[in-house]
C-alpha positions as CSV (number, residue, x, y, z in Angstrom):
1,X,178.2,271.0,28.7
2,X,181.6,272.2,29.7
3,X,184.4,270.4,28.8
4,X,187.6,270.0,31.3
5,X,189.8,272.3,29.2
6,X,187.6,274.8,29.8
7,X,187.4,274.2,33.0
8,X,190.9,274.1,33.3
9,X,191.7,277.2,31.2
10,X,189.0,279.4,33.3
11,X,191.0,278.4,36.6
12,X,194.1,279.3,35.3
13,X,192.9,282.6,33.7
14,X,192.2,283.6,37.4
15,X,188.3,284.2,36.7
16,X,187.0,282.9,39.9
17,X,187.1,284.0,43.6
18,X,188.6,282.5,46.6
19,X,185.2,280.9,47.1
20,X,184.5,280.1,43.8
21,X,187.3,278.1,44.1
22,X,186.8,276.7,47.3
23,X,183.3,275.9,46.2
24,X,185.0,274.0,43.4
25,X,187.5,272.4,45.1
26,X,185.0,270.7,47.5
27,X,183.0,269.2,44.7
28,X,186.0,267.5,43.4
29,X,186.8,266.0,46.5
30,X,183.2,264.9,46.9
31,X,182.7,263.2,43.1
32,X,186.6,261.6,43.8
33,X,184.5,260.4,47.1
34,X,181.8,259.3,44.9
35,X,184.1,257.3,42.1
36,X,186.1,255.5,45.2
37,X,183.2,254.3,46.5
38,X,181.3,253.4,43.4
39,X,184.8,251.2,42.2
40,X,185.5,249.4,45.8
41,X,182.0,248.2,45.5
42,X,182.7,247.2,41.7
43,X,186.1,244.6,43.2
44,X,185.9,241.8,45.1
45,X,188.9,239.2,46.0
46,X,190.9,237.8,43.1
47,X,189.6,239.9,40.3
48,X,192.5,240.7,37.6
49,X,192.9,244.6,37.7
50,X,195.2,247.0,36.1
51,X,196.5,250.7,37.4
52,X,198.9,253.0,36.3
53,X,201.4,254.5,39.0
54,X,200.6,258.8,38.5
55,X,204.1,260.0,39.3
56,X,206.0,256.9,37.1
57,X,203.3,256.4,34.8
58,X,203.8,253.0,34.7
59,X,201.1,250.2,34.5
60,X,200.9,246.9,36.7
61,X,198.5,244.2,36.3
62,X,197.9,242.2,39.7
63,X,194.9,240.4,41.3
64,X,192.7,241.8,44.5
65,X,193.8,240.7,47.5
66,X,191.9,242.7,50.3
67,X,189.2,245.5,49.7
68,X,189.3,248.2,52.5
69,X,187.3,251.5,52.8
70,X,189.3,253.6,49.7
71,X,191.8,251.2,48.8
72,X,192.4,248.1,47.4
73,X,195.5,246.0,48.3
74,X,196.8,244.3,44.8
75,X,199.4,241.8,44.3
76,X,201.5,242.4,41.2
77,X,204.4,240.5,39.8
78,X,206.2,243.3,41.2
79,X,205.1,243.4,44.9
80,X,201.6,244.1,46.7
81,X,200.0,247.9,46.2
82,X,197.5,249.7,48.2
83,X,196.1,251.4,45.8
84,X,193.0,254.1,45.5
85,X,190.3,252.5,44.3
86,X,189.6,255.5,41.4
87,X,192.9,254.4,39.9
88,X,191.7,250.7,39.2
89,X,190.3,249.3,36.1
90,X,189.4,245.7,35.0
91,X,191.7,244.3,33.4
């Protein structure tokens, strides 16, 4: 099985078409699709979960207040998140 460095390394190396990579692109999106759904169904109100902010990299650990569609409202110490499900773990 290929590993996601390789992956990676054969994007960037400029071996695929414009389709290829559209082709690619769109099963991303759909097994991000997948993930969301599979982890919104995995929460319920007032389970203890943990996520880490991608563009601060910093980690909060809050309770679920409100599961929607995608996200996942969370209050933390710090305030209350909408956050994407795929980024939540148990904490």
């Amino acid at each position: 099985m290929i590993n996601a460095t390789e992956i990676r390394s054969a994007i960037v190396a400029g071996k695929f078409t414009v389709a290829e990579l559209e082709e690619i692109t769109q099963a991303v999106k759909f097994a991000r699709n997948q993930l969301s759904r599979k982890n919104v169904y995995s929460f319920r109100a007032g389970d203890l979960v943990k996520f880490t902010n991608p563009k601060t990299r910093v980690t909060f650990t809050g309770t679920v207040d409100r599961v929607k569609t995608k996200y996942v409202l969370v209050q933390t110490n710090q305030g209350r998140y909408n956050v994407p499900a795929v980024l939540l773990e148990s904490a």
